[in-house]
N, C-alpha and C positions, 0 to 999 in steps of 0.2 A: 612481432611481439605484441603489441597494441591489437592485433586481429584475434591473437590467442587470448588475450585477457579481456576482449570484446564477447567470445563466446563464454567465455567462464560468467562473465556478469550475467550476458543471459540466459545460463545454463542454472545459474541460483536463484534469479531474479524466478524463475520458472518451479523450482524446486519450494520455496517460499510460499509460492501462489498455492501449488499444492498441499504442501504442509499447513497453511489456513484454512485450508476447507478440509481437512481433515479434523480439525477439532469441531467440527457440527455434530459429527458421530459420536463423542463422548457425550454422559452422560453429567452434566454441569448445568448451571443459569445459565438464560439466556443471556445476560450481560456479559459474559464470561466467554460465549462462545461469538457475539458480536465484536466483542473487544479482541479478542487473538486473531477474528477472521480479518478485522480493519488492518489490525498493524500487520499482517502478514503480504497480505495485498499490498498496502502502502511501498512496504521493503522491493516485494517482489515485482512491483511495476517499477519502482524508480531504478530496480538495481536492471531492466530489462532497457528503458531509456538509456541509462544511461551505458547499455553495453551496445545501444544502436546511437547514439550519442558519439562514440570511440567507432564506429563502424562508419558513420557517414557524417563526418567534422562536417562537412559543408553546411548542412540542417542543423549547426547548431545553435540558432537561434530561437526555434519551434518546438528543439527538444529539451533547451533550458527552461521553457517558457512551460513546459508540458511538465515538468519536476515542479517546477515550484508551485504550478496550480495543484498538482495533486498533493504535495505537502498540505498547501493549504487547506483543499477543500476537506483533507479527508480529517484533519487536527480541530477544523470547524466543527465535524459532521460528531465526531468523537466526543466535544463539549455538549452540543445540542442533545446528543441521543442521552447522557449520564444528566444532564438538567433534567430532562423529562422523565426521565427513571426514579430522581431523586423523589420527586413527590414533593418539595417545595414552594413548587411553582403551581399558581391556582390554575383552575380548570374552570373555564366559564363554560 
């Protein structure tokens, strides 16, 4: 049961990944198509961890470790890029 719902994560996890880089092809802002392609990626790599997470319990210390840095960096990466967009911040 745990092996079948292994592949289902990483059958979405993959489906996500693609579904975000599908929104580059519309015709929107760049923010717009940064911002859908981040959180899509985000989804579809943690939901792919953690469908190999359920497939090899034993590495689950490398693959929690590997969720929570990409939560992080990518929630970081997301502030950074919308400061800079904002135009608030000076420009030396």
């Amino acid at each position: 049961m745990s092996e079948l719902f292994s592949y289902v994560c990483l059958g979405v996890g993959i489906v996500f990944s693609f579904w975000g880089t599908s929104h580059l092809l519309q015709r929107r802002s760049v923010f717009f198509k940064l911002h859908s392609l981040s959180v899509a990626d985000t989804l579809g790599s943690m939901a792919i961890l953690f469908g190999l997470l359920l497939n090899r319990p034993s590495e689950w210390p490398l693959l929690l470790l590997a969720i929570i840095c990409l939560a992080i960096w990518n929630t970081m990466l997301g502030y950074v890029l919308a400061y800079c967009s904002s135009g608030n911040g000076k420009n030396d």
